[in-house]
C-alpha angles and dihedrals in degrees: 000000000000118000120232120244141202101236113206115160097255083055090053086113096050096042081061100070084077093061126136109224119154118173103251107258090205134030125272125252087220134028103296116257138189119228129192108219110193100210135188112250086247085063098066107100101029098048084043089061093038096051095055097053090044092055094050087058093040120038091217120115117236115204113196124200112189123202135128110286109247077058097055094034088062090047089063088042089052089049105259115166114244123141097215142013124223107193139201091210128029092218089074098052086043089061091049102053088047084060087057086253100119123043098248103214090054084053108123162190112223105150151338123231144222136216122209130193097249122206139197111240101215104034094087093236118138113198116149093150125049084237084072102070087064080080105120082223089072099070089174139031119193118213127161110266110278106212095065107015122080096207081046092058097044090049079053091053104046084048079062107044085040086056097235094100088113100035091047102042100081088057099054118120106191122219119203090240141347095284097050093045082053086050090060094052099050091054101048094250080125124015096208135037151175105228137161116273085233088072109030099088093087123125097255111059135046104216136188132224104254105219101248094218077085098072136016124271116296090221107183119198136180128210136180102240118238106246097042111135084212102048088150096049089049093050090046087050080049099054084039090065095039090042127079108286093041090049097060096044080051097050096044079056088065090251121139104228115215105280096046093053111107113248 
């Protein structure tokens, strides 16, 4: 599997080596175009299989760059040149918009996501409540980074709500972004995690679903950036992932699509 990366603007070249680009396997409507989509790390399995489809109907190339999205958000902010953002949390593509960096009226809801406690399988641990990772057996508990990843800051949160965050804070082990802290995980680095439910059906862990009364909504919006040289082939990327054939790849990654979400 990919491994997940830290983007920063002087890495651009590196982050590309987890693009998405399939040849089209029918001929575009309109002159064929490349985008650039930023997408949060939870996004990896579910945008790789979209964009494909998406480029054999369309004939347009989608390059995805993963990364946690306060990452990804200061990118944008630096000037890098993506076409459309993919967040984990609507708050970031809100600010912004309100900086003049995302066009506000293509801002938004395409999902809400979900975290799971993520095991090793083969590192005879058993953890099925968050109340688990305070065993003196688990030396050590990956989560994304808070302070920049939206699926970070909600595993902090549930610690909290769960009352471990103290026990468990000496053990984390922080992960630039989802993918990476899943990394950890399959490898035994740690032998426990808090991931996305997008990711965790991988061949490695046994996970379970984290009540989502422990932490608040993860919202996740999408909006076309400000400065992008393609701004109708990324909304039409952007419908694509909120119309009929985007929905049901969503919704096979464990993610509530908008109007299943409570309210």
């Amino acid at each position: 599997m990919e491994r997940g990366f830290t983007f920063g603007i002087a890495l651009m070249a590196i982050a590309l080596t987890g693009c998405v680009r399939s040849a089209p396997a029918a001929p575009a409507t309109s002159p064929r175009a490349q985008i650039t989509v930023a997408a949060a790390a939870d996004l990896h399995f579910a945008f790789t299989d979209i964009a494909r489809l998406f480029e054999r109907q369309t004939g347009h190339t989608v390059t995805l760059v993963f990364g946690s999205t306060g990452q990804l958000a200061q990118q944008i902010e630096n000037g890098a040149p993506y076409d459309l953002l993919a967040a984990a949390n609507i708050q970031y593509v809100r600010a912004l918009a309100d900086n003049g960096l995302i066009v506000p009226d293509s801002i938004a809801l395409y999902a809400r996501g979900r975290i799971v406690l993520a095991v090793n399988k083969q590192a005879g641990i058993r953890a099925v409540r968050l109340e688990d990772l305070t065993q003196a057996e688990i030396r050590r508990v990956a989560i994304a980074n808070p302070d920049h990843a939206p699926y970070g800051a909600v595993a902090k949160q549930a610690l909290e709500a769960a009352g471990v965050w103290e026990a468990v804070q000496s053990k984390l082990v922080l992960g630039e972004n989802v993918r990476q802290t899943l990394q950890f995980v399959q490898t035994g680095d740690a032998p426990v995690g808090i991931v996305a439910l997008s990711v965790a059906s991988v061949p490695e862990i046994d996970y379970t679903l984290i009540d989502d009364r422990l932490h608040q909504p993860l919202d996740q919006a999408l909006g076309v950036v400000a400065t992008s040289k393609n701004k109708e082939i990324a909304a039409a990327f952007a419908a694509f992932i909120n119309g009929d054939q985007g929905r049901p790849i969503m919704r096979q990654y464990g993610f509530l699509l908008p109007d299943e979400i409570p309210r």
